[in-house]
ZAKENU-383910 format. One line per 3 residues: number of its first residue (from 0); their letters; for each residue x, y, z of C-alpha. Coordinates in pm, whole numbers, plus 50000, padded with zeros to 5 digits. Layout:
<sites>
NUM	A	X/Y/Z ~ ...
</sites>
This chain:
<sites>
0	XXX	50000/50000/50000 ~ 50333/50222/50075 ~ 50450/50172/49772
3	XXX	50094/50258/49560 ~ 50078/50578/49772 ~ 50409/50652/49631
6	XXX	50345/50566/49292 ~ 50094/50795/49263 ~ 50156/51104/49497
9	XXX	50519/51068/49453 ~ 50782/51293/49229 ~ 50725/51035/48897
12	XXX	50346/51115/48873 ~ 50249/50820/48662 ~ 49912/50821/48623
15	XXX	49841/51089/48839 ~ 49735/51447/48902 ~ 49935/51684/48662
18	XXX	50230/51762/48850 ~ 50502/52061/48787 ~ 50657/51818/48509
21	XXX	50346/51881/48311 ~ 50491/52244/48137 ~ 50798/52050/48065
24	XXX	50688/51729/47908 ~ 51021/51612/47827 ~ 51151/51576/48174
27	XXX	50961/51284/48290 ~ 50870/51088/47954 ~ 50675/50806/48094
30	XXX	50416/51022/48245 ~ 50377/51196/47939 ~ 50330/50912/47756
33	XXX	50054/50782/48068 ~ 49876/51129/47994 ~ 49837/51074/47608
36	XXX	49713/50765/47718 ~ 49404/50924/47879 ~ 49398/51204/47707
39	XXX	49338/50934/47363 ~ 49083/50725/47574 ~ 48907/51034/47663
42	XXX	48877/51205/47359 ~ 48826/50836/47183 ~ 48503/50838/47392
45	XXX	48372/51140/47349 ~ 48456/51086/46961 ~ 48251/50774/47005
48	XXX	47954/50906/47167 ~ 47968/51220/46914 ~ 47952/50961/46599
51	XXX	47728/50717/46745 ~ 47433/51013/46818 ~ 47494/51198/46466
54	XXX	47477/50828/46239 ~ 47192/50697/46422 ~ 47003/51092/46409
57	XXX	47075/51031/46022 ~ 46957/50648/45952 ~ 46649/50706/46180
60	XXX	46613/51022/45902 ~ 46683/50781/45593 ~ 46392/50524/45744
63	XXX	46096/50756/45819 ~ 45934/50694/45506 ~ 45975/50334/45491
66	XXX	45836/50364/45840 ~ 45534/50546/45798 ~ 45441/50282/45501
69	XXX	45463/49994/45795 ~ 45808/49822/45735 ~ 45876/49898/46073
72	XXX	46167/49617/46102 ~ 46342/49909/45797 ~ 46354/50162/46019
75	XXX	46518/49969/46311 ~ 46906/50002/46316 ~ 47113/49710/46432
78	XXX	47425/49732/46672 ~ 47602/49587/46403 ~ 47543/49822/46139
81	XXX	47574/50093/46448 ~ 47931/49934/46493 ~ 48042/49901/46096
84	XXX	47993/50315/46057 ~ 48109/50454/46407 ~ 48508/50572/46341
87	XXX	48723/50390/46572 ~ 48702/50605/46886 ~ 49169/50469/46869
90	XXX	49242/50685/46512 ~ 48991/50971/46563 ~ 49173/51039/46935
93	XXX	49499/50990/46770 ~ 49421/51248/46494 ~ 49345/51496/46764
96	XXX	49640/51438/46942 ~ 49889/51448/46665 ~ 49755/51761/46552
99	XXX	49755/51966/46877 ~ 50118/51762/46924 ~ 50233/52008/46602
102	XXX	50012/52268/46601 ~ 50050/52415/46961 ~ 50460/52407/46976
105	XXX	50394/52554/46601 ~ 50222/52852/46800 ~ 50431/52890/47069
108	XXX	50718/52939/46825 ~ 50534/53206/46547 ~ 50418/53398/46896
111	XXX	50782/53379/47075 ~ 50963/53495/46683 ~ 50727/53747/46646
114	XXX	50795/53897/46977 ~ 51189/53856/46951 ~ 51181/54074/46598
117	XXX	50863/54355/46747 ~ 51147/54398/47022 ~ 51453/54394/46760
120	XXX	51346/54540/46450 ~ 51649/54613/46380 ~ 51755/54257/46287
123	XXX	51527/54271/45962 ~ 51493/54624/45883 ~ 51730/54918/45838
126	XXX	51593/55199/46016 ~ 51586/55535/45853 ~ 51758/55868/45930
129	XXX	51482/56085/45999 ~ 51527/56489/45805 ~ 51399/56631/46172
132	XXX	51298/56515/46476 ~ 50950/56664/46520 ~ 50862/56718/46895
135	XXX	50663/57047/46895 ~ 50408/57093/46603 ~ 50192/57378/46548
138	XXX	49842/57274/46415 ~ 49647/57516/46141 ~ 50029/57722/46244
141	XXX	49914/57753/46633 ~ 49541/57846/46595 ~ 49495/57861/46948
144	XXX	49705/58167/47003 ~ 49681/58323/46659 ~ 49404/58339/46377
147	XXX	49467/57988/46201 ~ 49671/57958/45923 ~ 49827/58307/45922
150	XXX	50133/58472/45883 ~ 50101/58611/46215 ~ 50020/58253/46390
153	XXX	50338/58108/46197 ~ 50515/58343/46315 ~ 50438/58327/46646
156	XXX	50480/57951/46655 ~ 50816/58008/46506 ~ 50883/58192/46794
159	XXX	50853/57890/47020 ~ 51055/57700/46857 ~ 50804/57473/46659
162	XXX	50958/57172/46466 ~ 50667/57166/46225 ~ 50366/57354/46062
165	XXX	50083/57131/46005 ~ 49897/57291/45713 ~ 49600/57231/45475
168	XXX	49574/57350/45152 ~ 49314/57414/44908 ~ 49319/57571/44529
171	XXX	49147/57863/44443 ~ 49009/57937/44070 ~ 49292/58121/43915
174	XXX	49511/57815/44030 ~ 49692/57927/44362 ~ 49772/57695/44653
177	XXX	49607/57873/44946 ~ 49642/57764/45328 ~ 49300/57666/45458
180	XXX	49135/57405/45638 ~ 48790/57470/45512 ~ 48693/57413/45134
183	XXX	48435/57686/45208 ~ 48505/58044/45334 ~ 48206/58064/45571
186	XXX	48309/57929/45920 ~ 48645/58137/45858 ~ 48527/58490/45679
189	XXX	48125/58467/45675 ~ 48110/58425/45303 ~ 47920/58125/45185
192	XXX	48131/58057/44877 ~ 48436/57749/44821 ~ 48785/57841/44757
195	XXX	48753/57689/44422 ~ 48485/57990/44329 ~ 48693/58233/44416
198	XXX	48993/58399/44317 ~ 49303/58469/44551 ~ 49279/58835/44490
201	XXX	48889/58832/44619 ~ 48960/58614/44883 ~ 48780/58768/45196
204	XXX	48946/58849/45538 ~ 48914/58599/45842 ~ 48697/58707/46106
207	XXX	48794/58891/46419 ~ 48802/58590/46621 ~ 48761/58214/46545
210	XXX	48657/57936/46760 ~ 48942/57694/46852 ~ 48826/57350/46714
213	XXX	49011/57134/46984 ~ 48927/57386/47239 ~ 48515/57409/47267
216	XXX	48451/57754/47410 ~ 48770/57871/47352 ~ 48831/58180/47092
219	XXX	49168/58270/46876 ~ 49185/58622/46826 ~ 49497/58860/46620
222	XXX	49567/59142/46362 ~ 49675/58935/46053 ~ 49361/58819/45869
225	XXX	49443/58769/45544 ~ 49485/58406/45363 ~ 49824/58295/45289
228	XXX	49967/58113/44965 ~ 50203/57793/44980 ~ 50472/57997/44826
231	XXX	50482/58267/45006 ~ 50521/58056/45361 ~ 50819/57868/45198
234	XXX	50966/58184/45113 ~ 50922/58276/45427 ~ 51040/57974/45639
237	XXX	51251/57787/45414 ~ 51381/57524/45634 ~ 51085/57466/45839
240	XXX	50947/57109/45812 ~ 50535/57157/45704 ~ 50276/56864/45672
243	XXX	50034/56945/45412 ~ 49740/56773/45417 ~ 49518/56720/45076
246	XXX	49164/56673/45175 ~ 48990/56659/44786 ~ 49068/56414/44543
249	XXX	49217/56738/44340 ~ 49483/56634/44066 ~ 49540/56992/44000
252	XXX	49589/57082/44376 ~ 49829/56768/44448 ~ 50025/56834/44078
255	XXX	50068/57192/44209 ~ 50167/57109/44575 ~ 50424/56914/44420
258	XXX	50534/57167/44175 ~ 50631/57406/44416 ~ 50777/57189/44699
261	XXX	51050/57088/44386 ~ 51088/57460/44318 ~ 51180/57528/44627
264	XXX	51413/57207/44686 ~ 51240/57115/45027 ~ 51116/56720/44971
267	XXX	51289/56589/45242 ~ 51135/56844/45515 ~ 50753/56842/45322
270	XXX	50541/56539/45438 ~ 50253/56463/45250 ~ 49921/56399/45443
273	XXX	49592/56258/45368 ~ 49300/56087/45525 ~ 49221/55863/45172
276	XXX	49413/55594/45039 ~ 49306/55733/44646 ~ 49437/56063/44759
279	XXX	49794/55964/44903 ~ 49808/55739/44621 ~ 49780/56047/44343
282	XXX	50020/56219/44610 ~ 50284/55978/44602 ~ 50291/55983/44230
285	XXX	50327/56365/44218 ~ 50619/56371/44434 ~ 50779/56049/44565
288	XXX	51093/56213/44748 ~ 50814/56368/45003 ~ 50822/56108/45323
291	XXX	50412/56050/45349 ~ 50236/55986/45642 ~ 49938/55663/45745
294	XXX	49614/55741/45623 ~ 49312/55568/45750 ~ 49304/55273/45563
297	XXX	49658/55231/45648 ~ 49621/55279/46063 ~ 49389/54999/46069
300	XXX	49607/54750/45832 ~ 49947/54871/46109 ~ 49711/54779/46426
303	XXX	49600/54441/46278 ~ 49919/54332/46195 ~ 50039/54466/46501
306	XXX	49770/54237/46687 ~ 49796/53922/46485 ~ 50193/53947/46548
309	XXX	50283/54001/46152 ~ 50407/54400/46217 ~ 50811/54310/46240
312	XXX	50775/54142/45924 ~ 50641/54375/45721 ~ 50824/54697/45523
315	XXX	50665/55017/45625 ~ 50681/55317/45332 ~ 50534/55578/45552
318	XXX	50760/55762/45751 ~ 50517/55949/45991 ~ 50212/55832/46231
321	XXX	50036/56149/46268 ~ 49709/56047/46514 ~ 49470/56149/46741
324	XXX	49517/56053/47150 ~ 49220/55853/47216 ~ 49235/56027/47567
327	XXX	49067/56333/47418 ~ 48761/56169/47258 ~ 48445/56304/47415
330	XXX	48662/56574/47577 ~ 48815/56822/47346 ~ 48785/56589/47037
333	XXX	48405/56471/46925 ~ 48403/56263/46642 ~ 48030/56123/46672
336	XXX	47719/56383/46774 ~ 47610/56099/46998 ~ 47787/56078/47348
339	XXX	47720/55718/47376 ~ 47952/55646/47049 ~ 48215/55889/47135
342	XXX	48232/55709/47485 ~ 48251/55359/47255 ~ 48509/55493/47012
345	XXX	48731/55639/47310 ~ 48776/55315/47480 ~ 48826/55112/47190
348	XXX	49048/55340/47039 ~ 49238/55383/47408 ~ 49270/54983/47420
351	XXX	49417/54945/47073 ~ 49616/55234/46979 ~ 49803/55328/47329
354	XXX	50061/55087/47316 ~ 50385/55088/47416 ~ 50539/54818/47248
357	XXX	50327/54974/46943 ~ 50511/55305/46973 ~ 50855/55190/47018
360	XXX	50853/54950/46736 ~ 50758/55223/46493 ~ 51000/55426/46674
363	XXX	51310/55203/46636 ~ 51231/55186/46228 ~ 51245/55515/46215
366	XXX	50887/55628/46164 ~ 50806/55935/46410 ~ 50447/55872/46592
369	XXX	50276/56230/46668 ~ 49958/56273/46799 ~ 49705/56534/46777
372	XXX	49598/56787/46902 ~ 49668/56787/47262 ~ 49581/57154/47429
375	XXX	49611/57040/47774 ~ 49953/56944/48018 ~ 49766/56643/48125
378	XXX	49743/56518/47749 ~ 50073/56604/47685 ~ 50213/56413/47953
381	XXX	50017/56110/47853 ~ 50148/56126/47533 ~ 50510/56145/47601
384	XXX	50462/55880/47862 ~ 50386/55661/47611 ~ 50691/55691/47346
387	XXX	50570/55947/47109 ~ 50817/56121/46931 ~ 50596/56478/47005
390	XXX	50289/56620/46987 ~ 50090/56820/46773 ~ 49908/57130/46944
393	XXX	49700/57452/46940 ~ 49856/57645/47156 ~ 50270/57591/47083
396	XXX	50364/57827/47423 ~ 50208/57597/47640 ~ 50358/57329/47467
399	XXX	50715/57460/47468 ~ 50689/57563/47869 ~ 50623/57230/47913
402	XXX	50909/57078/47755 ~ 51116/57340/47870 ~ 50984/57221/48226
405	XXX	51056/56879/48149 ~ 51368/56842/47981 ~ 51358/56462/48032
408	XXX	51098/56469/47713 ~ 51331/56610/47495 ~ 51498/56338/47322
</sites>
């Protein structure tokens, strides 16, 4: 009896309770091989049961007829023809067993090489020399402070040091690149007309003040109200990295963009932005020495490769993610009029997008991940917490107080 206690409570574990061998099945091989034993008999019976229920459900099917017509003895299945069409509970368990004995070390090693490269990019890619390091950037030129899209506001950003200008543009009717975030004039002058209607000359001033769009409540106010060309802000800041975002489908517009970036020589500091895939695709084309950043389409293929563990093996053309923090949904950002989605789409977004690992992967392959448009110390914090190379903002003082503050962000 001693020695049967032993035999199964002892270190060996024979036939058992699972025992700390059981995560490394090659250090005790005979109790391995007991636990395939019972894991085949098990799964042989359960197999057995499964094929006995489903055949007999199906020849009791097949003999209703004859049934109703009174051959009763038809619709009566023997054991032995029961027996003849079961699988054999032995080959069906074995199956099973083979195929988790592959498939789950199969797993274990795509999951463990996937890691190893997210963590070393390195190893597969060659990262890329970024132009500039962008860790302040002015949205609409620093609309918060300044009428947006101004000389004045550009100027005033400049003054705080901003890495970038994040710009719109839009083409008027006598063919000049304008910088605006509307297509229509109303919201910014009070005239209900587009761009394209209009001629630069007749363009109308801004009005006195304009509501800041990441700041409800909050109002932009300055002295400079007249619309600006593309030109004359690269004349004007010549070595100033810009992000100019095409919104239309315009061939025109992008053919133009291009145009003048070349004149100017300035490819390597211009990043072309766009929301569509057909857009950045007519974009690229134009100009391909301009480093692009993700559109839409693109952000969700990066997070599901991300997820499914495919990301490290992938090339990546873009070379900037410019996004929104999901921390600022249904606070200063409001994508959906109902609260109820905006709630939805911030903790979805908040679960898939703020990643570390996420972040520093891109980071390491040289793509710079920005987000937008954080007006508040909180959301800046949160966003440099998290890896990002910088942030994108309204109001470019408070920004550069706070990195001035915290010179630990400054990379």
């Amino acid at each position: 009896m001693e020695g049967s206690l032993r035999l199964v409570g002892g270190g060996d574990m024979a036939r058992g309770c699972p025992g700390p061998w059981m995560s490394h099945p090659g250090s005790c091989p005979a109790g391995w091989a007991s636990c395939q034993w019972q894991a085949q008999q098990v799964l042989g019976a359960w197999w057995s049961c499964r094929g006995r229920g489903s055949l007999l459900l199906q020849r009791q099917q097949q003999r209703e007829p004859a049934a109703r017509k009174g051959t009763g003895e038809a619709a009566k299945l023997s054991l032995p023809e029961l027996e003849t069409l079961t699988p054999h509970p032995q080959t069906s368990a074995s199956s099973m067993t083979s195929f988790l004995y592959y498939a789950l070390p199969a797993l274990g090693g795509y999951s463990l090489l996937s890691l190893f490269f997210l963590r070393r990019p390195w190893l597969l890619h060659v990262s890329r020399d970024p132009a500039f390091r962008c860790r302040l950037a002015a949205h609409r030129g620093g609309s918060g402070e300044r009428l947006e899209n101004t000389m004045e506001a550009l100027e005033n950003s400049m003054a705080q040091r901003s890495d970038l200008f994040e710009l719109d543009c839009q083409l008027t009717r006598d063919g000049q690149v304008v910088i605006s975030h509307d297509e229509n004039l109303f919201r910014q002058s009070g005239l209900n007309k587009n761009i394209q209607d209009v001629d630069y000359e007749d363009l109308p001033l801004y009005r006195e003040e304009l509501e800041v769009y990441f700041s409800p409540g909050q109002f932009a106010r300055g002295s400079d109200r007249k619309m600006i060309r593309l030109e004359d802000v690269f004349q004007r800041f010549p070595q100033t990295p810009m992000s100019l975002e095409v919104k239309v489908e315009d061939e025109k517009l992008i053919n133009k963009i291009a145009t003048i970036v070349k004149h100017f020589g300035r490819s390597e500091i211009t990043i072309w932005a766009a929301e569509k895939n057909s857009v950045m695709k007519k974009c690229r084309a134009a100009n391909p020495e301009m480093p692009t950043s993700f559109t839409v389409v693109r952000v969700i293929w990066l997070l599901l490769m991300y997820y499914v563990g495919l990301l490290p093996f992938f090339s990546i053309p873009e070379r900037f993610l410019l996004c929104f923090l999901p921390t600022i949904i249904n606070r200063t950002y409001f994508p959906f009029s109902c609260t109820a989605l905006n709630r939805l789409a911030a903790a979805l977004t908040k679960r898939l997008i703020m990643r570390k690992s996420l972040i520093r992967h891109l980071e390491e392959r040289g793509i710079q991940v920005v987000f937008w448009c954080l007006n508040e110390e909180s959301d800046f914090e949160v966003a440099y917490k998290l890896g990002a190379t910088g942030v994108m903002t309204d109001y470019p003082t408070a920004l550069r107080h706070y990195l001035d503050n915290h010179p630990q962000q400054r990379k």
